[in-house]
Structure formats: structure tokens, C-alpha cells
C-alpha positions in Angstrom: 36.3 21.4 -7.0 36.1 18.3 -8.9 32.8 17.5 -8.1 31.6 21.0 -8.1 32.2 20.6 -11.7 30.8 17.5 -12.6 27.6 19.3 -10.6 27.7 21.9 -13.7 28.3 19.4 -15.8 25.3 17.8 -15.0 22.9 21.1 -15.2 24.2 21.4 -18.8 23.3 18.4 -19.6 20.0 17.7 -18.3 19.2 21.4 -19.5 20.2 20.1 -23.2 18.2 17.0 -22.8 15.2 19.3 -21.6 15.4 21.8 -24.5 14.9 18.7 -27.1 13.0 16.7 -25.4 15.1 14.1 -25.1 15.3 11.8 -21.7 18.7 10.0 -23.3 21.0 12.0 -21.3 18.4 11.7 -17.8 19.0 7.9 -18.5 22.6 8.0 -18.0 22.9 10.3 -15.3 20.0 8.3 -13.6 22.5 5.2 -13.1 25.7 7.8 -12.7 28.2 7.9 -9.6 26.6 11.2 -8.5 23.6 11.1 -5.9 22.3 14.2 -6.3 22.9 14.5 -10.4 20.7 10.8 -10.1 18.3 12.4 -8.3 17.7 15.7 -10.2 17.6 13.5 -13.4 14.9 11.6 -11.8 12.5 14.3 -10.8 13.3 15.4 -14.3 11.8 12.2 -15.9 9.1 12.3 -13.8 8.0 15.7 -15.1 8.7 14.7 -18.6 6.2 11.8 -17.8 9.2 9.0 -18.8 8.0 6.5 -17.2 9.1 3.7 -19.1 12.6 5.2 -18.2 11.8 5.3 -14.5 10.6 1.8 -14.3 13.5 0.3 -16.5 16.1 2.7 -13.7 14.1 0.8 -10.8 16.0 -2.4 -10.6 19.3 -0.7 -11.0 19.1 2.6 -8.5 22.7 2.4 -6.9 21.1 3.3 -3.5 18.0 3.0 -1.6 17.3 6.9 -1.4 17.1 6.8 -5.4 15.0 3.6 -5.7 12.8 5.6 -3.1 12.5 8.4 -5.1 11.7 6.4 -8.3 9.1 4.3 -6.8 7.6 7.5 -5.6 7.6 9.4 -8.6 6.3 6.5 -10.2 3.3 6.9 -8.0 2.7 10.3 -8.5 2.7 9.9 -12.0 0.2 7.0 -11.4 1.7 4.6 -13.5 -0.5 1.6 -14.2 2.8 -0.6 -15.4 4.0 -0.2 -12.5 1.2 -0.3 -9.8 2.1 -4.1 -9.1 5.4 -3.7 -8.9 5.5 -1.1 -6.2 2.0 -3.1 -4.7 4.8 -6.3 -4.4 7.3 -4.2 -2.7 5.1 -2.1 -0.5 3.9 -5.5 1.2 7.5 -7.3 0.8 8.7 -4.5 3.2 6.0 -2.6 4.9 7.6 0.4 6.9 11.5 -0.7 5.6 10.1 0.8 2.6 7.2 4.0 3.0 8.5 5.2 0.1 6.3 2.1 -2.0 3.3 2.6 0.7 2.8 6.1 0.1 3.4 5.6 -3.3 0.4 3.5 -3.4 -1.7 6.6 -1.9 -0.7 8.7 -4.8 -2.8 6.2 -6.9 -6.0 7.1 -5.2 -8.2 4.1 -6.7 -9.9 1.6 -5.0 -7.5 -1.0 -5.4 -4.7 1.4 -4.0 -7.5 1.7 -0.7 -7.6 -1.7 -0.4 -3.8 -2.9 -0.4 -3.0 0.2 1.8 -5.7 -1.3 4.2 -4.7 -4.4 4.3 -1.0 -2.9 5.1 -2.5 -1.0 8.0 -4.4 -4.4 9.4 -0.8 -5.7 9.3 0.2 -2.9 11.4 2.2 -1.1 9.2 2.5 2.3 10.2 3.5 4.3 6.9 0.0 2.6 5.6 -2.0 4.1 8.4 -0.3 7.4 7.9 -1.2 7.2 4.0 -4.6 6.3 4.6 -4.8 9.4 7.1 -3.0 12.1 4.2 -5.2 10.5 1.9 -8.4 11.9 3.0 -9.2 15.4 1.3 -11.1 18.3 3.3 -15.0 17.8 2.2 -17.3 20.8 0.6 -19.6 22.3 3.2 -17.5 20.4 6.1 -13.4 21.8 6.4 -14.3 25.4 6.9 -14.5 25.6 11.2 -14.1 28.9 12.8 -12.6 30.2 15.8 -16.4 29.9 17.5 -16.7 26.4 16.7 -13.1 25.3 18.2 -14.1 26.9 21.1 -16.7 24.2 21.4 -15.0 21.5 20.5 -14.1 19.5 23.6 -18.4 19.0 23.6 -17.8 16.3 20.8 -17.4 12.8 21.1 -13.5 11.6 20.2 -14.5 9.7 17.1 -16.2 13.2 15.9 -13.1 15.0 17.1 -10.5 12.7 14.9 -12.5 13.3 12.2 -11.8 17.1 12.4 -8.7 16.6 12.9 -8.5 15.1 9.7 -10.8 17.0 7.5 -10.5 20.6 8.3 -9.1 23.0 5.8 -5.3 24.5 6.1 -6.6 28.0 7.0 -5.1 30.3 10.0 -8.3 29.0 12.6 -7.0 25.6 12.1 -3.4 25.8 12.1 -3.8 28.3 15.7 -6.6 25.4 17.1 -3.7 22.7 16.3 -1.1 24.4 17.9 -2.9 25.2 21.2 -5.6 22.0 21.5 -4.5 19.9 24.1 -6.0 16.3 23.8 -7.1 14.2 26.5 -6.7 11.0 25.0 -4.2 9.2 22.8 -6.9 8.6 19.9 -7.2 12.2 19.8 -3.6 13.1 20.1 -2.7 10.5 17.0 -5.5 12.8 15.1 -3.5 16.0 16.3 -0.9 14.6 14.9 -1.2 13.6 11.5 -3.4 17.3 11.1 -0.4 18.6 12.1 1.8 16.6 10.3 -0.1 18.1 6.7 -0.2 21.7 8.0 2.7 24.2 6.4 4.9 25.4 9.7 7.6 26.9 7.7 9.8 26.8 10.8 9.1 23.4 12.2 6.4 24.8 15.0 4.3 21.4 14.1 7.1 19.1 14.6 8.2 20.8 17.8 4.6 20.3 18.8 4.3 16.3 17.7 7.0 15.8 19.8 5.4 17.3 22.9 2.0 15.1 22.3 4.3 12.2 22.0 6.1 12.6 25.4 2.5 13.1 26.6 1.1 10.1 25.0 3.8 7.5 24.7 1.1 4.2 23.9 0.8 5.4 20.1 4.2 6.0 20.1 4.9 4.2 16.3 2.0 7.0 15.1 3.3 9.7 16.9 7.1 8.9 15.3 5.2 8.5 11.5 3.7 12.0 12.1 6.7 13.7 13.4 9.0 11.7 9.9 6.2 13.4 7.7 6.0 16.8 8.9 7.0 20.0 7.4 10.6 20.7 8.4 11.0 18.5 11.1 14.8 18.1 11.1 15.4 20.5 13.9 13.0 18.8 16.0 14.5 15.2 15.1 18.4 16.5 15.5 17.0 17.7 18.9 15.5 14.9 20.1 18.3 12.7 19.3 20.6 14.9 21.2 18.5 14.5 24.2 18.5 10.7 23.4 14.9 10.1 22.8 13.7 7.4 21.3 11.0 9.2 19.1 14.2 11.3 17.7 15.7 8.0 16.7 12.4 6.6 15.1 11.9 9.7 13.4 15.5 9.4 11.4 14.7 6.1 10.6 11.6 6.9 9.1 12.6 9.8 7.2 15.8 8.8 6.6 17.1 12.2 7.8 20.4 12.7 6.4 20.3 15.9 8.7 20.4 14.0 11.9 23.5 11.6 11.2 26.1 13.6 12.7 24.1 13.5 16.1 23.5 9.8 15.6 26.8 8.9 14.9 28.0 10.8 18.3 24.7 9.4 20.2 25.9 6.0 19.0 29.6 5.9 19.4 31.2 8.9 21.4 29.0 8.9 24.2 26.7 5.4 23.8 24.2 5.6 26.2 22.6 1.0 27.0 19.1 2.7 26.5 19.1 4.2 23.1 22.2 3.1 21.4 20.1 -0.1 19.3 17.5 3.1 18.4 20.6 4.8 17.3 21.9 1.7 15.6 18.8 1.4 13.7 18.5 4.9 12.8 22.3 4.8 11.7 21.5 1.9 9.2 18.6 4.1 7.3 20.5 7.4 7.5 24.3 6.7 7.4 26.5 7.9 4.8 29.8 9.8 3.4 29.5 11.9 7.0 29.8 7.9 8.9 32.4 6.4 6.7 34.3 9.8 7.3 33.9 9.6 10.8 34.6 5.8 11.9 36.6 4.0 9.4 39.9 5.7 10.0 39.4 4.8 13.6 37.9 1.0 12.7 40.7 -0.5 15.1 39.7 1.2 18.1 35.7 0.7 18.1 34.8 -1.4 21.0 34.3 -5.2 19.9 30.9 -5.1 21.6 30.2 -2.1 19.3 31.5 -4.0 16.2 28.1 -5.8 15.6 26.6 -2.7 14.7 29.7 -0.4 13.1 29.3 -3.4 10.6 25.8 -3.0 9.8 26.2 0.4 9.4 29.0 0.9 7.8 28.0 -1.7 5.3 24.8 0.3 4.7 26.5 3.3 4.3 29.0 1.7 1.6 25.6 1.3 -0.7 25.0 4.8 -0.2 27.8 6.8 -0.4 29.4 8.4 -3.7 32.2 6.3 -5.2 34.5 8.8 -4.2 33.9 8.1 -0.5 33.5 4.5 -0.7 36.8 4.5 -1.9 38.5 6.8 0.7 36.7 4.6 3.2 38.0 1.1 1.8 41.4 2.5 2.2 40.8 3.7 5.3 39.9 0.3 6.8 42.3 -1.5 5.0 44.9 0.7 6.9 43.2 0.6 9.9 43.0 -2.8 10.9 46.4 -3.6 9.6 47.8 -4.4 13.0 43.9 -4.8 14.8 43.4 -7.9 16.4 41.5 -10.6 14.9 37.8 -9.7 15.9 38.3 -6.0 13.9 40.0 -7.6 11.3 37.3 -10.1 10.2 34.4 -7.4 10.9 36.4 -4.9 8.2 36.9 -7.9 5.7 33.0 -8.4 5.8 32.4 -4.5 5.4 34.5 -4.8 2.3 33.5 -8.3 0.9 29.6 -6.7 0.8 31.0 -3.9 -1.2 
């Protein structure tokens, strides 16, 4: 209830600040306790064009989801202060961070081209996929017909790719997409990121990344990129992590699919399976939040010590996340649970605690 209304509190506020103009009350809610209220101010800015705001807020986002969402607004408002900023952290952290490499796409120029190249020569994947999204249908070019898909398996693979990533969103495309079946993995990455930009309102694309992916495993870090992007791909990810398949995992991570922690957090510790729990673990660290603290810190003292490694990792990342509210619930937690834990858990919660 109480954070129900601090939610309305919120609304009236950045509705006040909207009416006069003012981005004051944004500011404060930007580096508030509460996520979402953080979040809403910061699409708010953006709109409002504040980026002087947004830059200052950069430095001090209280978790990495915000400081994503600022570094991408940032580039969709095409901010030249901040370009070399966001250019720094883009090749700093590559694919920890796609938020900073897709930002740079948003920019569009030629210097934006060249960085995001010279990301993808480094084998950074969210550069590739930027530089695919990038590209715009072409006048006289995007508009195939049912008659001309039926001939496409006559072109050469380069000339298929480049189909792939031209054609126009109409109903012939989005149908040829769905049914082509690729007989190569240069083709199938194509597929991909075309279906990847397409609007499947009910996650028919993702379902159908996820198939070519399981067909053609060697471009698997593409396939993974294309599936993070797609249109409402959650289902598809939550599925695939059920069935414990790596390209679930991956996905998570990308994304950092909020949606898909609950079945990450049983993948990785309820039923662990030696294959895919590091996948899990990796996912976990990009994903985790109030749902993970919740869920293992009252049990701290009876997580496996050769699980420990991770829970700490985790559960330390899910500390920077998670609203103060739940960070407290989950220092008490620990704090009771490893009263009588041996040594091993008791040092692993102290660390969990000292980071936070």
C-alpha cells in the first residue's frame, strides 16, 4: 500500500513538473529509491529534451537498468555532449553494456558508423546487431511481392542477406519470414535480425529465432542478439530457460529480462543441471532482483558451498538493483540466516553485505 502511494505520489508530481515546464521535480525523482518512479522521470526528461539533466543523472543512476536507460535516451535525443561519453563506455564494455552500443546507432553519423564498426571487428555482438537495425529499407528496393519470394532461393546468399535486411515491414515480408527456411547460417543470421525488427505482437518472431538457432547453432552469439531484440520475446526466453537451453540463458542476459528470473533462479538453484547452471549464473547476474533476494537470502545457510561462488555474485548484483525496501528485508534476512551457518556461508554473507 505504501508503495502504491508513493507510485501516485510520483504521477502528481511529474504531472506538476510537466504542466510548468519545469524538470526540478524529474531531477529528484531521477536519483529517488523508487525504480520505476526513476525511470518514468527519465523518459520524461528525454521528451522534454533535458539533456543537461540526463547527463548530470548519468554518473549517479542507483542501478544499471537506469544508467541504461539514460545512456539510451541520451542517444536518441542525439546529444553531441554526450556522444564521447557513451562512445568511452560503449568500447569500455562492449556487450556488458548494449545499451551504450545501440545508443551510438541512434546517432546515425559517420563517426557513430565508424566506432560501431570498429566494435563489431572486435566481435562485439550488440555492435553487429546495431549496424544491422541501422540500415533503412531503400526507395525503389524494399517493396518484394509474394511473386518475387517465390524466387528467391535463385539468388546468391550475399543478395539474399541483403533482403533480409532491406525489405519493407509489409504482410509479403512478414509471411516470407515466418515460412523461409535457410540453408545456411549466413542466411539464417539475416533471417534473424529481419525478424528481429518485424512487429509479431505475440512473439511469433521470437518463437521462430529460436527454431533457426537450434538449426544453426555456429552463429549462435547472433542468433541470442536477435532473439534479446525482438518484439516480445519473453515467452520465448522463459521457455527456453525452462527447457535449459543455453540460447534462453543468453537471451536474459542480453536483454536483461526481468521476466525470466523466476525460471532462472529455479534453473539455477532448485534443480541445477552441470551443463547450464554457469549460463544461468550469468543470466542471474544481469537479471536478478527483489524476486532473488526474496527467494534465497532467507535460506542463505543451506545453499550448497559449491553453489556459494555464484549466490554471491548474484546476490551482490541484485543488492544494486533492488528498491531499498528489499535490500533491507534481504540484509536482515542474511544476517539471520547465517547466524549459526558454518564458516564458509558466513564469510560469503559478510561479503554480500560489505559490497552493499
Amino acid at each position: 500500500m505504501k508503495r502504491f502511494i508513493l507510485s501516485v505520489v510520483s504521477v502528481w508530481a511529474m504531472s506538476a513538473a510537466a504542466f510548468g515546464g519545469d524538470t526540478s521535480e524529474y531531477v529528484k525523482l531521477l536519483s529517488g529509491a523508487d525504480e520505476r518512479a526513476a525511470d518514468d522521470a527519465r523518459m520524461r526528461l528525454e521528451k522534454l529534451g533535458a539533456e543537461k539533466e540526463l547527463i548530470g543523472a548519468l554518473d549517479n543512476a542507483k542501478s544499471a537498468r537506469l544508467r541504461d536507460g539514460i545512456i539510451y535516451s541520451l542517444g536518441k535525443m542525439k546529444s553531441a555532449a554526450a556522444y564521447s561519453r557513451i562512445a568511452e563506455i560503449a568500447h569500455r564494455e562492449g556487450d556488458a553494456c548494449p545499451a551504450a552500443v545501440l545508443a551510438l546507432a541512434e546517432y546515425a553519423t559517420p563517426q557513430s558508423e565508424k566506432d560501431l564498426r570498429a566494435l563489431a571487428a572486435k566481435n562485439c555482438a550488440a555492435a553487429k546487431t546495431a549496424l544491422w537495425l541501422q540500415t533503412r529499407p531503400q526507395p525503389g528496393f524494399e517493396e518484394f511481392d509474394e511473386a518475387f519470394f517465390a524466387d528467391f532461393d535463385s539468388l546468391d546468399d550475399r543478395r539474399k542477406a541483403r533482403i533480409f535486411r532491406v525489405a519493407a515491414e509489409n504482410e509479403a515480408f512478414k509471411k516470407f519470414a515466418m515460412q523461409y527456411r535457410p540453408k545456411n547460417e549466413r542466411v539464417a543470421a539475416a533471417q534473424s535480425f529481419a525478424l528481429a525488427r518485424l512487429d509479431f505482437k505475440n512473439g511469433e518472431g521470437a518463437e521462430k529465432i529460436a527454431r533457426l538457432a537450434e538449426e544453426f547453432p555456429k552463429h549462435f552469439e547472433e542468433l541470442a542478439l536477435a532473439l534479446a531484440t525482438a518484439r516480445n520475446p519473453e515467452k520465448t526466453i522463459i521457455g527456453l530457460v525452462k527447457e535449459r537451453k543455453r540460447l534462453g540463458a543468453r537471451a536474459a542476459q542480453i536483454r536483461r529480462c526481468s521476466e525470466a528470473e523466476a525460471a532462472l533462479l529455479e534453473a539455477r538453484f532448485e534443480s541445477p543441471n552441470s551443463k547450464f547452471d554457469k549460463f544461468a549464473a550469468d543470466a542471474l547476474q544481469n537479471c536478478a532482483s527483489d524476486k532473488t533476494l526474496e527467494k534465497l537470502c532467507p535460506r542463505f545457510a543451506q545453499i550448497k558451498n559449491s553453489d556459494l561462488p555464484d549466490a554471491v555474485k548474484i546476490l551482490s548484483d541484485a543488492m544494486k538493483r533492488a528498491s531499498d525496501a528489499a535490500k533491507n528485508s534481504a540484509a536482515d534476512a542474511l544476517k539471520k540466516s547465517f547466524q549459526n551457518a558454518d564458516e564458509a556461508h558466513r564469510k560469503a554473507a559478510e561479503r554480500i553485505l560489505a559490497q552493499n
